[in-house]
C-alpha positions in Angstrom: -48.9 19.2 40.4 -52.0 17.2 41.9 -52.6 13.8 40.3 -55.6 11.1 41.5 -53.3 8.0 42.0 -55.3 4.9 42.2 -55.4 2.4 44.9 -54.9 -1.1 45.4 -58.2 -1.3 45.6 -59.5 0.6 42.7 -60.3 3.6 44.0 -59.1 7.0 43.9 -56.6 9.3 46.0 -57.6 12.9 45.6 -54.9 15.1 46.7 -51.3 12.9 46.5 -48.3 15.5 44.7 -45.6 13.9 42.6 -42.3 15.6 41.3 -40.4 14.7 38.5 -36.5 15.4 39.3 -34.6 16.1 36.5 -30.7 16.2 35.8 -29.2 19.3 37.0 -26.4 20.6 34.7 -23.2 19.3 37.2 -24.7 16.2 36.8 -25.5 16.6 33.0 -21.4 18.2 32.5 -20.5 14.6 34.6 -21.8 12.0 32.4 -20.7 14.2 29.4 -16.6 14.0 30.9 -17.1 10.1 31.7 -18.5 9.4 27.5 -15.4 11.7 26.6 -13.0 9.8 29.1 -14.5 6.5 27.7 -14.0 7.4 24.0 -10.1 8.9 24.4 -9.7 5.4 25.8 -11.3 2.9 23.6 -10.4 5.2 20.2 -6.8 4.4 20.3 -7.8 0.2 20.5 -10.3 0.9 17.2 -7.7 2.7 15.5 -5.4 -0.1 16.3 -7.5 -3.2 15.4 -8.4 -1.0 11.9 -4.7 -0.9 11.2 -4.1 -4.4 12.0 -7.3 -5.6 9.4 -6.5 -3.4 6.8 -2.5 -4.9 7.2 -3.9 -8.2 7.2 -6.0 -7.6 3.8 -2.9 -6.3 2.1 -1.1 -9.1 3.2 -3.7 -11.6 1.9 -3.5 -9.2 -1.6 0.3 -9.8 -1.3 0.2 -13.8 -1.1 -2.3 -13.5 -4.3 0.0 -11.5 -6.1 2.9 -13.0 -5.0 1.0 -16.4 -6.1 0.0 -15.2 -10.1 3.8 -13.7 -9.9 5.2 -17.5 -9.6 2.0 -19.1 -11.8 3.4 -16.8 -14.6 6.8 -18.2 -14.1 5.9 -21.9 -13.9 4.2 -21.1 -17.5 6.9 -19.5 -19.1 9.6 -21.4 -19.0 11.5 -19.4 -15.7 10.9 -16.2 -17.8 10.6 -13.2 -15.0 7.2 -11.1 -15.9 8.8 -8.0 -18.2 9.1 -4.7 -15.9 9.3 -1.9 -18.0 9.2 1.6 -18.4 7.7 3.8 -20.7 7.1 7.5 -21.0 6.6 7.7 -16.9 4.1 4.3 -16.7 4.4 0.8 -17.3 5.3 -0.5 -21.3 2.5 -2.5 -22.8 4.3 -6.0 -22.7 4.5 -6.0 -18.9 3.6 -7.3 -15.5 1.2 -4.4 -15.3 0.5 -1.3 -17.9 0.2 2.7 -17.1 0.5 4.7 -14.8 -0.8 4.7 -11.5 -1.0 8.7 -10.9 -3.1 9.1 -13.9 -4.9 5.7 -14.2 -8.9 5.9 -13.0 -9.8 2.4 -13.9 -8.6 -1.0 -14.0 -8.2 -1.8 -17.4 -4.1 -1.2 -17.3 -4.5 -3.7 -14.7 -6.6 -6.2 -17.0 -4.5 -5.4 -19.7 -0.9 -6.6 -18.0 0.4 -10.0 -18.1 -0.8 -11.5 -14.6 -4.3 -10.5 -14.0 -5.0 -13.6 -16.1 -3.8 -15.7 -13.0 -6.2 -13.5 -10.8 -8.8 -11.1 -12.2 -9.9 -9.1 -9.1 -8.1 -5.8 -9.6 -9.1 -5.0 -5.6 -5.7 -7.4 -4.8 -3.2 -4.7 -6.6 -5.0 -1.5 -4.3 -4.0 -1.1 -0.9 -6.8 -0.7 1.6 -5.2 1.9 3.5 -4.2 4.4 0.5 -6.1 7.4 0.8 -5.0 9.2 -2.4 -7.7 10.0 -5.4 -7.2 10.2 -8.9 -9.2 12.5 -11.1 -10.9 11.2 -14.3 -9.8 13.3 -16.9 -11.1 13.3 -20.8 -14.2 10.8 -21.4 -14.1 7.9 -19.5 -14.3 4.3 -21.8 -17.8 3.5 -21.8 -19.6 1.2 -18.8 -16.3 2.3 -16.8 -18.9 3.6 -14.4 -16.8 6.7 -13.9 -18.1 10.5 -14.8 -15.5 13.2 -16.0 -14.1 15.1 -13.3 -14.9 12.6 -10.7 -12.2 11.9 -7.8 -11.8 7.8 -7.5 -9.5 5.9 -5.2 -6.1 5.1 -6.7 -6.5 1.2 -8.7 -3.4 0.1 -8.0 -0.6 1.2 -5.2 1.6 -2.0 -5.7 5.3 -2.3 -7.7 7.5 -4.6 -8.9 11.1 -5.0 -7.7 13.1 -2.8 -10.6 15.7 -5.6 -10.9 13.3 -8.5 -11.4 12.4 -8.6 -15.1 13.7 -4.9 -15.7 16.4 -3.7 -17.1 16.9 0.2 -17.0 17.3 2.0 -19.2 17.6 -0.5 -21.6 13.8 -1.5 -21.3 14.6 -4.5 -23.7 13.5 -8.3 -23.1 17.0 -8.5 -25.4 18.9 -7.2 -22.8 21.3 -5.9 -21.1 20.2 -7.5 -18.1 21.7 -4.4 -16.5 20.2 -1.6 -14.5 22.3 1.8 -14.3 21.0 4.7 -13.0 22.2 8.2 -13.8 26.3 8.0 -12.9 25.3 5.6 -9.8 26.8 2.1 -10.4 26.0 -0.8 -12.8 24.1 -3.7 -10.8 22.8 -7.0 -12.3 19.1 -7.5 -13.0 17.4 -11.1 -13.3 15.2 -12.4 -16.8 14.6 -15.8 -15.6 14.0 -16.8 -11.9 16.5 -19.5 -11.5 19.4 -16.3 -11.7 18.4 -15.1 -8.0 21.0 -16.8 -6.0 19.3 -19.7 -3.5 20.7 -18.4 -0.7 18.5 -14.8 -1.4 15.7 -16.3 -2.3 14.0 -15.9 0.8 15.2 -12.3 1.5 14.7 -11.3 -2.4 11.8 -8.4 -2.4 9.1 -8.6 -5.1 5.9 -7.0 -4.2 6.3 -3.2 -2.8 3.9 -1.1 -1.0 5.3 1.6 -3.0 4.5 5.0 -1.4 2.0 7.1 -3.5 4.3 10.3 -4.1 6.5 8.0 -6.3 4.0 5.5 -7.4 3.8 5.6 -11.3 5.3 2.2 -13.0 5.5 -0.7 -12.2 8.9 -0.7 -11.1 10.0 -0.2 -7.4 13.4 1.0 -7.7 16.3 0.4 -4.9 19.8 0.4 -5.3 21.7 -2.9 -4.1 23.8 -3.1 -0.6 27.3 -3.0 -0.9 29.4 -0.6 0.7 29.7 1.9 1.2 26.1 2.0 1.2 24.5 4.2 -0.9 22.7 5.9 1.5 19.8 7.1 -0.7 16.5 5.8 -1.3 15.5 5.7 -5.4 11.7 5.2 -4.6 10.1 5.5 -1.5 8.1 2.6 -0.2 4.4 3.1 2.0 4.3 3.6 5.7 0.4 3.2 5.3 0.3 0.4 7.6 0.8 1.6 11.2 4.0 3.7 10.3 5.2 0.4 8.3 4.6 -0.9 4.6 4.4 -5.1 3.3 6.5 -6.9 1.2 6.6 -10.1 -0.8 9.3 -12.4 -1.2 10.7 -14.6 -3.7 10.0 -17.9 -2.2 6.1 -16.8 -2.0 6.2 -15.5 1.9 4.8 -12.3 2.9 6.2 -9.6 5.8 4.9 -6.7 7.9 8.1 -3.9 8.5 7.7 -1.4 10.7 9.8 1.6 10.4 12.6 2.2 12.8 14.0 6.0 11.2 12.2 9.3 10.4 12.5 9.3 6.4 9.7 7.0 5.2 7.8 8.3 7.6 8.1 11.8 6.8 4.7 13.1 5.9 6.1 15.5 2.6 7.7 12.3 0.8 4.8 10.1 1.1 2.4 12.6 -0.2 3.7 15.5 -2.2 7.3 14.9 -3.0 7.4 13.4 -6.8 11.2 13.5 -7.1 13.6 10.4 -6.4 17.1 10.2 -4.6 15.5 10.5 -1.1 18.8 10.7 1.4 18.6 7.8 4.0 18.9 8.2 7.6 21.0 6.2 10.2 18.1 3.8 11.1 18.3 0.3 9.3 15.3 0.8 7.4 17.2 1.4 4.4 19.9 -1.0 4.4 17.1 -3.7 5.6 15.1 -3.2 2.1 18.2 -2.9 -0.3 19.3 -6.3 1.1 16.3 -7.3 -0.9 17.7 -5.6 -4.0 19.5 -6.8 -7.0 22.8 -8.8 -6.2 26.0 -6.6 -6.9 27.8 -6.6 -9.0 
């Protein structure tokens, strides 16, 4: 192609020929491997840093919890929040009501006894949980919700079973007993001043319960003793990085990776709605039923 290219001084070439080079495919396939060498490596570090935030969130919804948990018991009197059951969800006078496979708003969050300390429902939903409930009948008016519609799971949290439960009992008159089919009889606690000082640190309150399971409030483990009882009732989360978070009696909050293959086995996080999950060798199991009730 001829082109006039000026000169310095204003006037005009005749008769100068440009080119214009463009990539040739080799060079074209190069830069394409070198963007797709550059992703595989920095796509492992932003999955990792999105773990770690979202960890650190339900931490932070942990320690509020954990915080209205021990408000509620500074108002009444060492009274434990109730923890019952009823019909498959959460009895009406409890820490939380419903059920959280069928619940599609937050009012059975509203409506249990410790969103007074804190009323932003977002601190009983982990950020990680990817399961969705759908609305069924007609939702409550201004709910926002349409029938039909698929919304995020409100609440993924539980309770400790032997902290203001008592199964199958389900009475704030006692037994303060928990017994579970024809496993054995372990104490639960009504007031907080019953956990044992020296457990206070290591006694479990807030679960990351996983979602297959999820459904009262209660997260349910049998207590260490031996020989231990090498099942798992309820099944906490491994939505964290193949781990789950836990709060603590005396107000702190842990990160637990798993160490075995159960609670990280794909079908009894997601699908599998039975209990009495058999334990493997690894600690994981032992580690959280140390945070149980006290035995006998």
């Amino acid at each position: 192609m001829k082109v006039l290219i000026e000169s310095v001084e204003g006037r005009v070439t005749p008769g100068v020929t440009t080119k214009r080079r463009a990539f040739t495919l080799i060079e074209l396939l190069v830069v394409i491997a070198i963007i797709a060498i550059l992703a595989a490596m920095l796509l492992p570090v932003l999955n990792q840093a999105r773990v770690r935030a979202q960890t650190a969130y339900e931490l932070n919804n942990f320690k509020q919890l954990q915080l209205c948990w021990h408000m509620y018991v500074s108002d009444n009197g060492d009274y434990l929040p109730p923890n019952f059951v009823n019909n498959g969800g959460a009895a009406s006078n409890s820490w939380v009501v419903g059920n959280a496979q069928t619940d599609y708003t937050s009012q059975n969050i509203e409506n249990g006894l410790l969103y007074q300390y804190n009323k932003q429902p977002k601190i009983y939903q982990c950020p990680a949980n990817t399961k969705m409930i759908q609305v069924t009948g007609l939702p409550p008016p201004g709910s926002g919700v349409k029938p039909n519609q698929l919304v995020p799971q409100v609440r993924t949290c539980s309770i400790e079973i032997s902290l203001g439960g008592n199964f199958p009992a389900e009475s704030e008159s006692g037994p303060w007993t928990i017994l579970y089919h024809s496993g054995p009889t372990f104490n639960s606690y009504q007031k907080f001043s019953q956990i044992q000082t020296t457990r206070i640190s290591s006694k479990i309150v807030f679960a990351d319960e996983a979602q297959a399971t999820l459904d009262d409030g209660d997260f349910a483990l049998y207590p260490l003793e031996s020989p231990l009882i090498n099942i798992w009732w309820n099944l906490p989360g491994n939505r964290h990085g193949r781990g789950t978070v836990w709060s603590f009696a005396d107000g702190h909050c842990e990160y637990w990776k798993w160490h075995g293959s159960v609670v990280n086995t794909p079908l009894y996080q997601t699908t599998y709605e039975e209990e009495n999950v058999s334990g493997d060798s690894s600690d994981d199991l032992p580690r959280a039923q140390a945070g149980a009730a006290q035995y006998p």
